[in-house]
N, C-alpha and C positions, 0 to 999 in steps of 0.2 A: 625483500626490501627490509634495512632497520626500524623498528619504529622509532619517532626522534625522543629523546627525554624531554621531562617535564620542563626542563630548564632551558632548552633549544627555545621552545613556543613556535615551533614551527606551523604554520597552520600550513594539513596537506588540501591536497586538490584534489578535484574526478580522477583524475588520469592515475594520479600514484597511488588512491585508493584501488583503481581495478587492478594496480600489479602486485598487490596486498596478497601473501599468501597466511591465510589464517584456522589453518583447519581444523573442524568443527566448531567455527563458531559464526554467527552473524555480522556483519557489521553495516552500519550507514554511517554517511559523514554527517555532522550538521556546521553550518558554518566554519570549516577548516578543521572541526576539532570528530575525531574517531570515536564512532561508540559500539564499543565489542559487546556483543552478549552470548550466552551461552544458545545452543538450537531450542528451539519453539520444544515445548512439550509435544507428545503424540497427540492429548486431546485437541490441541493447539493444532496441528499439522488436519489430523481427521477433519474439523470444523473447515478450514483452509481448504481441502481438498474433494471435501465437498462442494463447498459453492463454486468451486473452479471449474466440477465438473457441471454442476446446473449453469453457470452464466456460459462456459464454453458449450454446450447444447446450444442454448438459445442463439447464440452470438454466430456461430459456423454456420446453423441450418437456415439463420436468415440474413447470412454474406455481412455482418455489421462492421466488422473488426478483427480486432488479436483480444483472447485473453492472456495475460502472461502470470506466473505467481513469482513472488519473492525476488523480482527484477528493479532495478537500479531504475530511478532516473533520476537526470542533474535537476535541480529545481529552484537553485538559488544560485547564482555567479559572487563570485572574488567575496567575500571567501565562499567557496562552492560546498552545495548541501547535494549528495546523494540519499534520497529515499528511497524504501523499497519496502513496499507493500505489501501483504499479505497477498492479495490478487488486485489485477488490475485490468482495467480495459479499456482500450485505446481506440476510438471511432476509426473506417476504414479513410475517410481521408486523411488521418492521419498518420495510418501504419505505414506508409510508406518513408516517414521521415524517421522509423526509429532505425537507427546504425547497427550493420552486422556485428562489428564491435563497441565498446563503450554504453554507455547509458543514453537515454532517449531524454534530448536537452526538453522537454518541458512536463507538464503534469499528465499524468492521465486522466480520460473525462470521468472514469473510477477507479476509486481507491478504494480496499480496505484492508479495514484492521482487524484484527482479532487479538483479544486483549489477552494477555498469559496475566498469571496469577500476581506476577513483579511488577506488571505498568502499573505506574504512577497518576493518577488522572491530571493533574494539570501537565505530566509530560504526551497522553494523550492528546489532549485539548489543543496543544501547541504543534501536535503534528497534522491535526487537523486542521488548524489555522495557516499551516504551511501548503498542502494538498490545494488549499482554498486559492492562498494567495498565489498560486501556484497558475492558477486557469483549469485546476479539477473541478468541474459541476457537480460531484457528487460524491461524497465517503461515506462507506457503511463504517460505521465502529461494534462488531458482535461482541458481545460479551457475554462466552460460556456459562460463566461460575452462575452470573445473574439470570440466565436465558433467556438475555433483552441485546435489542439492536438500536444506535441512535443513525439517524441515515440526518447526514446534512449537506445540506443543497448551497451554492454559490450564490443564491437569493439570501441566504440569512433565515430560512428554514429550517427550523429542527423535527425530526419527527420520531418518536418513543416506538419502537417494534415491540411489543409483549409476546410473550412465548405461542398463543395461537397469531399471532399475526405474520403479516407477510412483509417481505422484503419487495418495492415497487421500484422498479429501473425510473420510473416518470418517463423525464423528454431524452434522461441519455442512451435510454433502453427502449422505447416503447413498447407496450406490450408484455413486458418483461414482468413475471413475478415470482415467489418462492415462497411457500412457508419457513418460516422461522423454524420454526420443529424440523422439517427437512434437512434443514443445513445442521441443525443441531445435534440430530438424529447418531 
């Protein structure tokens, strides 16, 4: 597919983003409008690939859900926002409403982020606020460089993860925990 020029002001949708071919690079919609980035660093990916494998332990062995990484969902309509996560985790009565194809129309109960060295913090902030307004209960935001995590909750809860502390699922996870170090590791 073309992408439109700047002078079109075309705002696209879900749908023409999924048949976006963009190879090697990232993209999410946010309100109609495309934002290509280049792929996550390795430390980016490792950090990512870690906790996917810890919350996907937890999540499988006690029947909760789907973990997914780096998956689409629509989370905003006309103009439509495709996010996608670092990881994510979707309660099991909801897995059944994500679509073999396309994006999974609402939030997941988690999200996160892993910050690469380029985010922007009020471009974080703002993604956050969307996950939120979204019906996500819960986004970790890890940030490598600093080897701190802020996990915020759908109550208006912030909570500071320091390098020996842990990552706590609360009510989306129960039981769920990790050390920060672990995932850092």
């Amino acid at each position: 597919m073309a992408m439109p020029s700047d002078s079109m002001a075309h705002l696209l949708t879900a749908e023409e983003v999924l048949h976006l071919d963009l190879p090697g690079k990232s993209a999410e919609l946010v309100r109609g409008h495309l934002v290509v980035r280049e792929p996550p660093s390795s430390r980016h990916g490792s950090v990512a690939a870690r906790l996917t494998y810890l919350l996907a332990d937890y999540v499988y062995r006690h029947h909760l859900g789907v973990v997914l990484q780096e998956s689409g969902f629509k989370i905003e309509s006309d103009p439509d926002t495709v996010r996608a996560p670092d990881v994510a985790f979707v309660e099991r009565s909801r897995a059944g409403q994500i679509p073999p194809t396309g994006y999974a129309p609402f939030g997941p109960s988690l999200a996160v982020e892993v910050v690469s060295p380029g985010d922007r913090p009020g471009e974080l902030l703002a993604k956050v606020a969307q996950w939120l307004d979204a019906g996500t209960k819960l986004v970790w935001v890890i940030d490598p460089a600093r080897a701190e995590a802020r996990a915020y909750r759908d109550d208006g809860e912030l909570t500071i993860v320091l390098p020996n502390g842990s990552l706590d699922g609360g009510s989306v996870l129960p039981g769920f925990t990790c050390a920060l170090a672990d995932v850092l590791a």
